[in-house]
C-alpha positions, 0 to 999 in steps of 0.5 A: 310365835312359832310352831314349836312355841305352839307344840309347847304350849299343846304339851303343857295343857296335856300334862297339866303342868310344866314341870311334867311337860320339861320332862316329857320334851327333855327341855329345861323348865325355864325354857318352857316358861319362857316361851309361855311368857312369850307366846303371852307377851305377843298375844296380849292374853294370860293363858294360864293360872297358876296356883299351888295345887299347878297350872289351869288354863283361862278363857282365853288361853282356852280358845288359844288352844284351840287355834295352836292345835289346828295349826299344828295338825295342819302343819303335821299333815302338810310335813307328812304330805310334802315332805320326802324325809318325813316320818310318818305323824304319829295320830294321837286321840284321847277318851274320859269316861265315866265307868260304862263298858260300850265306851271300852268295846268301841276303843277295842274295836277301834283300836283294831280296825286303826291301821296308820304307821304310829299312834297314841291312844289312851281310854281312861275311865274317870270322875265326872269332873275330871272327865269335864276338866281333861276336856276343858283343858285339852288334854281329852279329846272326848268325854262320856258323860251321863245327864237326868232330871236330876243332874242336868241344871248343875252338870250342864252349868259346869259344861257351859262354864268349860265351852263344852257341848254336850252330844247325846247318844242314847236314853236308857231307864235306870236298872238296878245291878245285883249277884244273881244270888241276891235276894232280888235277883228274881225280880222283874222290876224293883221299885227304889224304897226296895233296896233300902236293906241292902248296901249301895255300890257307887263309884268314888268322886274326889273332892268333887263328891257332890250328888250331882256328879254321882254317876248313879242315878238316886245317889241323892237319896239317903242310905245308911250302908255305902261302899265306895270304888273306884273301879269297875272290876271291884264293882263286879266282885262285889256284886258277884260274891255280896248283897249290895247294888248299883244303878246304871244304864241295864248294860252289862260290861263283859266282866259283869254277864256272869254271876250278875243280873241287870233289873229294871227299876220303876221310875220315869227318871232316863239316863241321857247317856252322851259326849262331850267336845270342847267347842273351841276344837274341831274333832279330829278324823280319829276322835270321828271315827271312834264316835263312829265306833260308839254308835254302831256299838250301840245300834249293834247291842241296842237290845241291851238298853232299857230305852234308845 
């Protein structure tokens, strides 16, 4: 096989489909099938499996990701040390994240304090299992992701199914989020029977909209009024100007500090908020040092979390 079979491959497993991969190469997609057939041919393995809804990698087309990536990052890194012609190589790092504004705050400060010649970096907050499959599938560097009692059987089976490790960063308790006009705004605690009355804001999961991938803690209880988004900037109008609640960590995200109060709610349930790494991938100096910017963040702002 060749390097650039290998970089075909990477951009394939990026994009999640060929089709895209073609178009963002500018080669046909007959010549990218080919050369995914013969990088399966030469290696005896099915790197991916395809069906109508596109193209997902297997096992083993897994761990043969992880090793093309290693070789292209070190033949990037060989080109741009030895070669005088060379451009400099363009860093690339990608993040998934549930809806929490410390992984923000960290890529903000990353991306300022970055100083290479050419980069491409993307931060997309997102469900649960997509976070797990862009991740899975190569196309994340990293996942943020939060675990309980509850979730931890199911959430850690999906991570064990994808080759994922789980890395924790911190534990808060569980606070309820409400306008600083909601009836409980006064409140130094909140027991969970106490916001039966009032409509529950979650964020929207997809198909995959099982408790176990809620990304608030109690989703599993029954309620009769819901409001389903999908980001947080609607999340905060919501609360800012209704009667309705979330549950999360007790951070506040920049947008939410005014109009806005976080209470703790009485319970022993801990949110184990962490990230994810795929296990066939060593992390790059980049993904490194955002997970850098990620812990100083929250040894800086520890004051704001019910619990480190």
């Amino acid at each position: 096989m060749t390097l650039q079979q290998l970089r075909y491959l990477i951009a394939i497993a990026q994009s999640g489909s060929i089709s895209s991969a073609a178009h963002e190469l500018y080669i046909s997609q007959s010549s990218l099938s080919m050369a995914v057939k013969d990088i399966e041919r030469e290696c005896g393995v099915t790197i991916f499996e395809r069906s109508s809804k596109g193209i997902t990698l297997t096992r083993e087309g897994s761990e043969l990701l992880g090793y093309a990536r290693q070789v292209v990052e070190q033949a990037d890194l060989m080109e741009a040390r030895y070669s005088k012609q060379a451009k400099p190589v363009a860093q690339h790092l990608s993040i998934a994240s549930q809806h929490y504004a410390f992984p923000v705050e960290a890529f903000l400060d990353f991306v300022q304090a970055y100083e290479g010649d050419g980069y491409s970096f993307c931060l997309k907050e997102t469900r649960t299992a997509d976070i797990i499959d862009d991740v899975r599938e190569f196309r994340c560097d990293i996942g943020i992701l939060y675990l309980s009692s509850f979730n931890e059987q199911v959430i850690g089976k999906a991570l064990e199914d994808a080759n994922l490790s789980f890395n924790r960063l911190f534990q808060a308790r569980p606070h309820v989020f409400v306008g600083e006009g909601h009836p409980l705004a006064s409140r130094k605690t909140l027991r969970i029977e106490e916001l039966a009355p009032y409509p529950r804001y979650s964020f929207d999961q997809g198909t995959n909209n099982s408790f176990f991938f809620a990304e608030e803690p109690f989703a599993e209880l029954p309620h009769e009024k819901k409001v389903i988004v999908s980001d947080r900037g609607t999340l905060s109008n919501l609360l800012s100007h209704h009667t309705g609640y979330t549950v999360s960590t007790g951070v506040l995200s920049s947008e939410m500090h005014s109009g806005i109060v976080s209470i703790p709610l009485e319970t022993s349930e801990k949110m184990v908020v962490g990230y994810i790494v795929h296990n066939e991938r060593q992390l790059s100096p980049l993904a490194q040092a955002y997970i850098e910017k990620l812990k100083l963040f929250i040894e800086e702002y520890n004051k704001g979390f019910a619990s480190l």
